[in-house]
Backbone as CSV, one residue per row, in Angstrom:
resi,resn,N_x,N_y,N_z,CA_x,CA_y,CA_z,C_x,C_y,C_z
1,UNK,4.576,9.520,-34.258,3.515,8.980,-33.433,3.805,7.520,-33.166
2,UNK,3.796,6.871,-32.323,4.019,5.415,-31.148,3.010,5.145,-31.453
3,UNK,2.891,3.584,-31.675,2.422,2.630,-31.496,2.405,2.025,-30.514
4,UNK,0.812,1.184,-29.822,0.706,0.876,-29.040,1.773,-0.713,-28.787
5,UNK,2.357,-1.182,-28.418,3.244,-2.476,-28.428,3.958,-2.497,-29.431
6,UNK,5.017,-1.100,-29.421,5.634,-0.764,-30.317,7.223,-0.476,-29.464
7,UNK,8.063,-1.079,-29.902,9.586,-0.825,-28.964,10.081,0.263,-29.759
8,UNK,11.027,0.797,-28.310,11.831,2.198,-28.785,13.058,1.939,-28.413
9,UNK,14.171,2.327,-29.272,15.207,2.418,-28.710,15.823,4.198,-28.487
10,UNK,16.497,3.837,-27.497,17.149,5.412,-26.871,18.270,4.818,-27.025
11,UNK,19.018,6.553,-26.547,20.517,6.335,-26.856,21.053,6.256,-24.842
12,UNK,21.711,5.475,-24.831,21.854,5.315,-23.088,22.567,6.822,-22.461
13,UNK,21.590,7.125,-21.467,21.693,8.096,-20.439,20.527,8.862,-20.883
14,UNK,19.435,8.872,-22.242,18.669,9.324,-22.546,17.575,9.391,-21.879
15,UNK,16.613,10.522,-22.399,15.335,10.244,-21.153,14.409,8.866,-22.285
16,UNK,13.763,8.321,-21.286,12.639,7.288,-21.638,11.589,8.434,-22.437
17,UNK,11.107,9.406,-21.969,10.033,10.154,-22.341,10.224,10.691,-23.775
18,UNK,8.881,10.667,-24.587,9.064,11.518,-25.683,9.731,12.749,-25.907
19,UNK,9.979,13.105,-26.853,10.660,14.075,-27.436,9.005,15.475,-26.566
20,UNK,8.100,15.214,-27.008,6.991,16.257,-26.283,6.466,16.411,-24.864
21,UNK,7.583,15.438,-23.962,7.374,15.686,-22.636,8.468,16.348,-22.241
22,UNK,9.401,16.821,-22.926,10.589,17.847,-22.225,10.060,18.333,-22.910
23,UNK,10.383,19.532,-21.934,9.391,21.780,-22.104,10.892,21.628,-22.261
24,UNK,10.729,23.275,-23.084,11.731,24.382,-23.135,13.030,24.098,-21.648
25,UNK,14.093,24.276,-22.324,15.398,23.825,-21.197,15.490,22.972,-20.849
26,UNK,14.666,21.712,-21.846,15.002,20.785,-21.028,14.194,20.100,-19.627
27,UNK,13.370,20.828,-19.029,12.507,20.941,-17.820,11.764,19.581,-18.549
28,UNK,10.998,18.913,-17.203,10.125,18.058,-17.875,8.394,18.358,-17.619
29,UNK,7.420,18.431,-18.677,6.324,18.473,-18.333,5.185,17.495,-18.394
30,UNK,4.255,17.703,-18.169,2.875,16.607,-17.941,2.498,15.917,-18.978
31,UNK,2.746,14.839,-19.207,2.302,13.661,-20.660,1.428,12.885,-20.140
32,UNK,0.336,12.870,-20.972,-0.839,12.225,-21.216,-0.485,10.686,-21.871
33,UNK,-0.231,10.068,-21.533,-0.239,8.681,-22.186,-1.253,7.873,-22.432
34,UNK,-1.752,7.621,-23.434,-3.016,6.915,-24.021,-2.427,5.678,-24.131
35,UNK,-3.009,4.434,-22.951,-3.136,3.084,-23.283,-3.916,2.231,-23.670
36,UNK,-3.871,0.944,-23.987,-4.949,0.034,-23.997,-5.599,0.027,-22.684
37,UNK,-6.936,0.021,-22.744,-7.748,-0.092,-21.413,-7.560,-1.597,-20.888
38,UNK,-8.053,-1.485,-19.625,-7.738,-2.665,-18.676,-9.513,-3.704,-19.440
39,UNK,-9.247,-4.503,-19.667,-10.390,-5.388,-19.894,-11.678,-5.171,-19.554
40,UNK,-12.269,-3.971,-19.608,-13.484,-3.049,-18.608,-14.657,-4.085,-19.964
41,UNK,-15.600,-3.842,-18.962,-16.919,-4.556,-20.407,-18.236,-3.908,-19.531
42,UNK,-19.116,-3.566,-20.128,-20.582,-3.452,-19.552,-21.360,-4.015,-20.329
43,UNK,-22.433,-4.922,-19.145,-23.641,-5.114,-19.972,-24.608,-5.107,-19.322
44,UNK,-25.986,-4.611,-19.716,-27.225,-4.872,-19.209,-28.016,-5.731,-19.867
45,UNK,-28.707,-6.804,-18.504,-29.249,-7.787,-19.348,-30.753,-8.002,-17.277
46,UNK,-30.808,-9.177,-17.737,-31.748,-9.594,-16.485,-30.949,-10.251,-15.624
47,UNK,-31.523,-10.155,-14.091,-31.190,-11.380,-13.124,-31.500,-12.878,-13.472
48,UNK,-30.844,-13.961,-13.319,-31.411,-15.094,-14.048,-31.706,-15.688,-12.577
49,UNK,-31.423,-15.232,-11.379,-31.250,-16.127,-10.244,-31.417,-14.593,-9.094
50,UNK,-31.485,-14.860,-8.154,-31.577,-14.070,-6.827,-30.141,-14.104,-6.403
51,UNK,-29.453,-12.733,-6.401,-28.198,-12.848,-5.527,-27.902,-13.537,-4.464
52,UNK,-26.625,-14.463,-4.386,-26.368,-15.300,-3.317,-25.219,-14.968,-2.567
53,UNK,-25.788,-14.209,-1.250,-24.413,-13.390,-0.667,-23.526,-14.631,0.393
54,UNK,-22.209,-15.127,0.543,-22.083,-15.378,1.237,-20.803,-14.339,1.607
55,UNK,-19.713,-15.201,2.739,-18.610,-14.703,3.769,-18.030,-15.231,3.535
56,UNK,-16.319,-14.763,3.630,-15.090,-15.207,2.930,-14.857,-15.988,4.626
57,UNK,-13.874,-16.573,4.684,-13.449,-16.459,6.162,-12.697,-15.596,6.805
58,UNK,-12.288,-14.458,5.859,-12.112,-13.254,6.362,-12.483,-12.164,7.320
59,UNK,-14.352,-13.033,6.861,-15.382,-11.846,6.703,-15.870,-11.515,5.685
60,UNK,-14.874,-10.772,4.685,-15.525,-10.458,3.528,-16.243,-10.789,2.691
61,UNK,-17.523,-9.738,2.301,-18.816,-10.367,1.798,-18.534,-10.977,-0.139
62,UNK,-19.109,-11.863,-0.281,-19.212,-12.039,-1.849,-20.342,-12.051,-2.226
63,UNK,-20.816,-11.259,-3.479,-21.955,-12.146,-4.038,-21.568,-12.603,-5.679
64,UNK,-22.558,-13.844,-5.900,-22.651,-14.455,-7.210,-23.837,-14.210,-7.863
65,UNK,-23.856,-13.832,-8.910,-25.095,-13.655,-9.391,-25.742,-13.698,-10.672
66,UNK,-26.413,-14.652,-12.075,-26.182,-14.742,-12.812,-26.912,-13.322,-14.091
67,UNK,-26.803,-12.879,-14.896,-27.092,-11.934,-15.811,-27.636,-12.839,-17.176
68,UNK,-28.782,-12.847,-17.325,-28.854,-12.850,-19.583,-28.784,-12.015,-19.875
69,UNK,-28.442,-11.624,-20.771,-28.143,-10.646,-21.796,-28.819,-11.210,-23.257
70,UNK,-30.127,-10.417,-23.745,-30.977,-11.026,-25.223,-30.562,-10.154,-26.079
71,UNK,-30.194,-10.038,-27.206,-30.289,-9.327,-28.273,-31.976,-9.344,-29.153
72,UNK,-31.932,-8.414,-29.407,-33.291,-7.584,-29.641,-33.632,-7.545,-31.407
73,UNK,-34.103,-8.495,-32.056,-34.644,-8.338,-33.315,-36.161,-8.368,-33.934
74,UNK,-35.962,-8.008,-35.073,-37.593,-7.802,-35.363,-37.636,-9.334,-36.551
75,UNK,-38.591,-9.852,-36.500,-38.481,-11.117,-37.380,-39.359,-10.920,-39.083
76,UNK,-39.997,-11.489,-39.614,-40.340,-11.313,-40.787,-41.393,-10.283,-41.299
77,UNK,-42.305,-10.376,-39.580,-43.517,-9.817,-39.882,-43.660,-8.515,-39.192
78,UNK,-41.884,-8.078,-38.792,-41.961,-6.602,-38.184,-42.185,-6.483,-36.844
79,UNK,-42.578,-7.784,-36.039,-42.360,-7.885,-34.498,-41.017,-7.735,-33.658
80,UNK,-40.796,-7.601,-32.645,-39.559,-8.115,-31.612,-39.658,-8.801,-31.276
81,UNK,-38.721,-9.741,-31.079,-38.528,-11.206,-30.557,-37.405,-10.629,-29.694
82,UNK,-36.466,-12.190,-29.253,-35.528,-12.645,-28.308,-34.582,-13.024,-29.725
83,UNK,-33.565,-12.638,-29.448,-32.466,-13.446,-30.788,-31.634,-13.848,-29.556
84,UNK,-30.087,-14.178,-29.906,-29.530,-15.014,-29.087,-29.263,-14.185,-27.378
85,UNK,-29.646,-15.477,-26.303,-29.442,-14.684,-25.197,-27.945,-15.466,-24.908
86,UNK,-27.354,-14.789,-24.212,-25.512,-14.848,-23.409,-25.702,-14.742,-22.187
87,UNK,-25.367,-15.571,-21.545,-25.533,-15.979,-20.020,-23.781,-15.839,-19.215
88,UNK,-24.072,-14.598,-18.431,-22.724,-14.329,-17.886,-22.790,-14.262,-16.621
89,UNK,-22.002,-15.105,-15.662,-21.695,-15.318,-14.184,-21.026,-14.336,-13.553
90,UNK,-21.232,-13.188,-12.726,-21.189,-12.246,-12.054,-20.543,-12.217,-10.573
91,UNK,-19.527,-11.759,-9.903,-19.254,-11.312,-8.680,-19.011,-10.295,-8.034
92,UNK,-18.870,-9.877,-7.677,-18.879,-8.544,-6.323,-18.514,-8.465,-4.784
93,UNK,-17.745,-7.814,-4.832,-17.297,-8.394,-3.190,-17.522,-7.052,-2.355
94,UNK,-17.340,-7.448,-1.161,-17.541,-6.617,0.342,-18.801,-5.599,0.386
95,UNK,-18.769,-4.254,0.221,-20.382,-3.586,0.553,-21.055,-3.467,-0.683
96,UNK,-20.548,-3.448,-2.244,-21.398,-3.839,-3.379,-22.128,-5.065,-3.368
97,UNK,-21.289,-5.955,-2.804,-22.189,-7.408,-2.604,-22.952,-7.798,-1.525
98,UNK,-22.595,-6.814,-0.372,-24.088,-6.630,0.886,-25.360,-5.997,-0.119
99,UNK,-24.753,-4.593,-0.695,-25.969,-3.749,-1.544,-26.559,-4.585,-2.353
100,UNK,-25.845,-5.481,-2.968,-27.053,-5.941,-4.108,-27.766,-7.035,-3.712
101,UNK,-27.175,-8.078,-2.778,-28.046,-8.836,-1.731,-28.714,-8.079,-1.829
102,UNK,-28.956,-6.897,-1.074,-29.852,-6.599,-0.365,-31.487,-6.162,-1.469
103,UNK,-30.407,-5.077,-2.629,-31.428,-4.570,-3.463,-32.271,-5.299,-4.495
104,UNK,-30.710,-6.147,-5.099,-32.019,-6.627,-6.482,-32.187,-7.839,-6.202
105,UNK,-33.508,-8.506,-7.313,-33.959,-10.286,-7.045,-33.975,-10.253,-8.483
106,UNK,-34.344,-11.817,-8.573,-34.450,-12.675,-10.116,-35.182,-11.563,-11.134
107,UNK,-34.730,-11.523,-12.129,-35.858,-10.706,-13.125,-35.265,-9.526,-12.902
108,UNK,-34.472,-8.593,-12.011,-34.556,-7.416,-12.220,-33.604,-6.993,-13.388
109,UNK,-33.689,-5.747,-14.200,-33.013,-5.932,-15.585,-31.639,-4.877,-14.916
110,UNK,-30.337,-4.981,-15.019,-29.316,-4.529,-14.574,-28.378,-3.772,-15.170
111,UNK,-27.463,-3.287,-14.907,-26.702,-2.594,-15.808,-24.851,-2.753,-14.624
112,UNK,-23.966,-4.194,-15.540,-23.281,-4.284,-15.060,-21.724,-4.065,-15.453
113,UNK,-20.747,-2.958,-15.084,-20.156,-2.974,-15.159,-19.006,-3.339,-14.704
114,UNK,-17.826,-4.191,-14.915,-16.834,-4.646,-14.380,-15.576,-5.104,-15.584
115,UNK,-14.955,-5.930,-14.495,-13.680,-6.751,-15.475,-13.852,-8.375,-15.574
116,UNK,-13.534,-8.516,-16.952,-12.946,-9.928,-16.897,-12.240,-10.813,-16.061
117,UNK,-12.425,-11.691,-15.944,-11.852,-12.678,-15.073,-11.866,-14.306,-15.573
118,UNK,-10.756,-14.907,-15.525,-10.737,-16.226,-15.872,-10.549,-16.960,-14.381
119,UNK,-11.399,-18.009,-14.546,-10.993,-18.835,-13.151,-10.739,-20.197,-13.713
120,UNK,-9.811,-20.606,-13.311,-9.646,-21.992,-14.059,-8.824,-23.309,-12.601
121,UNK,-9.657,-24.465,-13.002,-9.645,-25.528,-11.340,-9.503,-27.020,-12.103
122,UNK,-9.500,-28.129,-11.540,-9.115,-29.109,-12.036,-10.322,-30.052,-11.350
123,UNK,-11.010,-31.059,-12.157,-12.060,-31.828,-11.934,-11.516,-32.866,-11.041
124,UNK,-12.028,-33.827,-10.134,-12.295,-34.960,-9.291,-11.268,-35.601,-10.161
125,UNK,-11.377,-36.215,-11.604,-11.186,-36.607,-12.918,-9.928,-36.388,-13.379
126,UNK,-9.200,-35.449,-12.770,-8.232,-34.351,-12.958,-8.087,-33.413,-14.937
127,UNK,-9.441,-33.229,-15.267,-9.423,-32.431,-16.007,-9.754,-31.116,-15.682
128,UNK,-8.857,-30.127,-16.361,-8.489,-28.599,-16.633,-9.486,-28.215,-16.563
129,UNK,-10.199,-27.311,-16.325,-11.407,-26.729,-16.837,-11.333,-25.213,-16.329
130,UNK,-12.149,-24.082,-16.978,-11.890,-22.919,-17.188,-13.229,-22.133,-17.403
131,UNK,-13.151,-20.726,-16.881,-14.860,-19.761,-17.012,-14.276,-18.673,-16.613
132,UNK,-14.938,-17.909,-18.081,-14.663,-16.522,-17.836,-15.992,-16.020,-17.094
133,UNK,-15.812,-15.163,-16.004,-16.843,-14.521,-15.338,-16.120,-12.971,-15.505
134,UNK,-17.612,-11.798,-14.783,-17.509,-10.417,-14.749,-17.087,-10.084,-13.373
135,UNK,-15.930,-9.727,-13.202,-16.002,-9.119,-11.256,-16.519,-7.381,-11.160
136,UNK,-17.405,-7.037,-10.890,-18.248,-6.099,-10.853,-17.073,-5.252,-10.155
137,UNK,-17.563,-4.382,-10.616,-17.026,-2.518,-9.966,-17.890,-1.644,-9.658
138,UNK,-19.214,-2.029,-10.358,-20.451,-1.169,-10.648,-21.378,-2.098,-11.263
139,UNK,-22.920,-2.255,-9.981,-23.782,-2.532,-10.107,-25.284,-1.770,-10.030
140,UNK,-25.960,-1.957,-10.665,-27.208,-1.217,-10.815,-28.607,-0.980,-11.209
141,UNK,-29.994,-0.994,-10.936,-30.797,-1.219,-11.661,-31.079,-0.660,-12.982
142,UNK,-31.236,-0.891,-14.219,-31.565,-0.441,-15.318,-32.442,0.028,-15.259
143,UNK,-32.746,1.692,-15.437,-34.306,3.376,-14.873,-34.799,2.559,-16.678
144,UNK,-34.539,2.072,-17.409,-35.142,2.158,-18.714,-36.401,2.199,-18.483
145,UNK,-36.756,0.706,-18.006,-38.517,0.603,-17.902,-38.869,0.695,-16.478
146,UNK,-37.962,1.190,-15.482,-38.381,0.976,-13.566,-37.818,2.108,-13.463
147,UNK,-38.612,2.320,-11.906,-37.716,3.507,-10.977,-37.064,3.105,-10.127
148,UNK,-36.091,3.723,-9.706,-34.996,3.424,-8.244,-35.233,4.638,-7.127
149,UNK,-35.247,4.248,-6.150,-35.401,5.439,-5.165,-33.953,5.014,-4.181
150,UNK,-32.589,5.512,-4.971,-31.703,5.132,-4.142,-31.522,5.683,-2.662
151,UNK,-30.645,4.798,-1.558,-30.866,4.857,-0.176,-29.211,5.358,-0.107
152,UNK,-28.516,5.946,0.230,-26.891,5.884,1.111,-27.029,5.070,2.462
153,UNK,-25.774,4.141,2.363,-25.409,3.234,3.363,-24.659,4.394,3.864
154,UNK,-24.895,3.722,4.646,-23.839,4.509,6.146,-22.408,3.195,5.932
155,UNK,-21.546,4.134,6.281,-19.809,3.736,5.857,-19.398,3.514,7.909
156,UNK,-18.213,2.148,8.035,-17.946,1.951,8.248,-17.109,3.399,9.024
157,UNK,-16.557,3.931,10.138,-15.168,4.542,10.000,-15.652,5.412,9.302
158,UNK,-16.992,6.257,9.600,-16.904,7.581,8.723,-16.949,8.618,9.625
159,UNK,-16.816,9.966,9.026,-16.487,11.129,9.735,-16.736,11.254,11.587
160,UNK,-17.702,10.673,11.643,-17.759,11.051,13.238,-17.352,10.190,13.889
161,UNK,-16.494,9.329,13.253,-15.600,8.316,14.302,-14.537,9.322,14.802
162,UNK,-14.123,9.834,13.949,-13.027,10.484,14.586,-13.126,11.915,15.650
163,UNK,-14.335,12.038,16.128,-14.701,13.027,17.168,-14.321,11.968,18.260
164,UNK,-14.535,10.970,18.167,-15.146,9.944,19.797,-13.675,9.865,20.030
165,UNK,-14.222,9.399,21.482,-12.407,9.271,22.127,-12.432,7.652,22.410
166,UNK,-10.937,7.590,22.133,-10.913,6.291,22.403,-9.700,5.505,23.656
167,UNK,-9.999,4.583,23.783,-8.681,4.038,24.630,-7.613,3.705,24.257
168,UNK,-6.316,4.183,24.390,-5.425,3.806,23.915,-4.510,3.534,24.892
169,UNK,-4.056,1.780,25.084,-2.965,1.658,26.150,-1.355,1.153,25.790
170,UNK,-0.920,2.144,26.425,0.470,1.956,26.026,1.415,1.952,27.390
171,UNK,0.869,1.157,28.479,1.937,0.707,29.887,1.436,1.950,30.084
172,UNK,0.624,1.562,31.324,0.575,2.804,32.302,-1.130,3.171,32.784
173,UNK,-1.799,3.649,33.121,-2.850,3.577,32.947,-3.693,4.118,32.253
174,UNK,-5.041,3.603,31.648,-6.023,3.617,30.955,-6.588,5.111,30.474
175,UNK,-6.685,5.620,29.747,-7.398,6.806,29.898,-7.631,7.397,28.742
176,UNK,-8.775,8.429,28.082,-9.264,8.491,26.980,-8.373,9.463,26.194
177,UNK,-8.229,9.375,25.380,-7.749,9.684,24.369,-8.028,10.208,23.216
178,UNK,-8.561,11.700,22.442,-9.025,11.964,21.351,-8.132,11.743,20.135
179,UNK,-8.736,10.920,18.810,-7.992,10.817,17.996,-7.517,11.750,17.733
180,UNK,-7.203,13.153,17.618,-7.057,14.303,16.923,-6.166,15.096,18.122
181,UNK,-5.736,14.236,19.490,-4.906,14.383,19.989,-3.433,14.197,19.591
């Protein structure tokens, strides 16, 4: 059994693959390789701020948006309190970050999944400076204590684009054209 950041040596002209990914004769079959995951994290916590959507100069949409996150204890006399809250800076780009513009505001409690990200820039001052933020993959309201009555966006370039006819000129004259021509 391999270790994860563990070196192998082969004998040259050998296969790279385990000894359990060659089948019978030699043939090669389907290996499952178990890695370290990509830096994935979820957390649900509150909006601390109202999503702020802006435009790349691309076009492409961003939003920023901040999350607390409280941990939940009971104190001497058997109540719940607030124990330490973690304040994490949030982004999202193109139609996740139109959607959540659109859906959630300050206070709503979330459930965010994404990746790590370091951004690191240099002050006026010229000191280093550095922040890990979450770049979202998956945003959402937390059903714990609310309801959601989700909506489907309509997609860009979806199925019935490709019925319509379009113009396509290539020297010569103008005339319609079905994609599926």
């Amino acid at each position: 059994m391999s270790r994860v950041g563990a070196s192998h040596e082969r004998a040259p002209g050998s296969s790279p693959l385990p000894e359990a990914a060659i089948g019978p004769g030699g043939g090669r079959t389907k290996v499952v390789t178990v890695m370290a995951s990509e830096n994935q994290v979820t957390i649900v916590g509150n909006l601390t701020r109202d999503p702020e959507l802006r435009y790349t100069p691309n076009g492409a949409a961003v939003v920023k948006l901040g999350v607390a996150v409280s941990r939940r204890v009971r104190d001497e006399s058997g109540q719940w309190k607030d124990a330490d809250t973690s304040f994490f800076d949030v982004t999202a780009w193109r139609s996740l970050a139109e959607n959540i513009a659109e859906s959630l505001t300050q206070g709503t409690r979330v459930v965010v999944v994404g990746r790590l990200r370091t951004n690191s820039w240099e002050t006026a001052e010229g000191e280093r400076r550095s922040k890990v933020e979450i770049e979202a993959d998956e945003v959402a309201p937390s059903l714990r204590w609310a309801t959601a009555k989700p909506e489907r966006q309509g997609r860009s370039g979806g199925a019935s684009d490709w019925s319509e006819n379009v113009s396509v000129g290539v020297g010569g004259p103008q005339e319609e054209t079905p994609l599926d021509a």
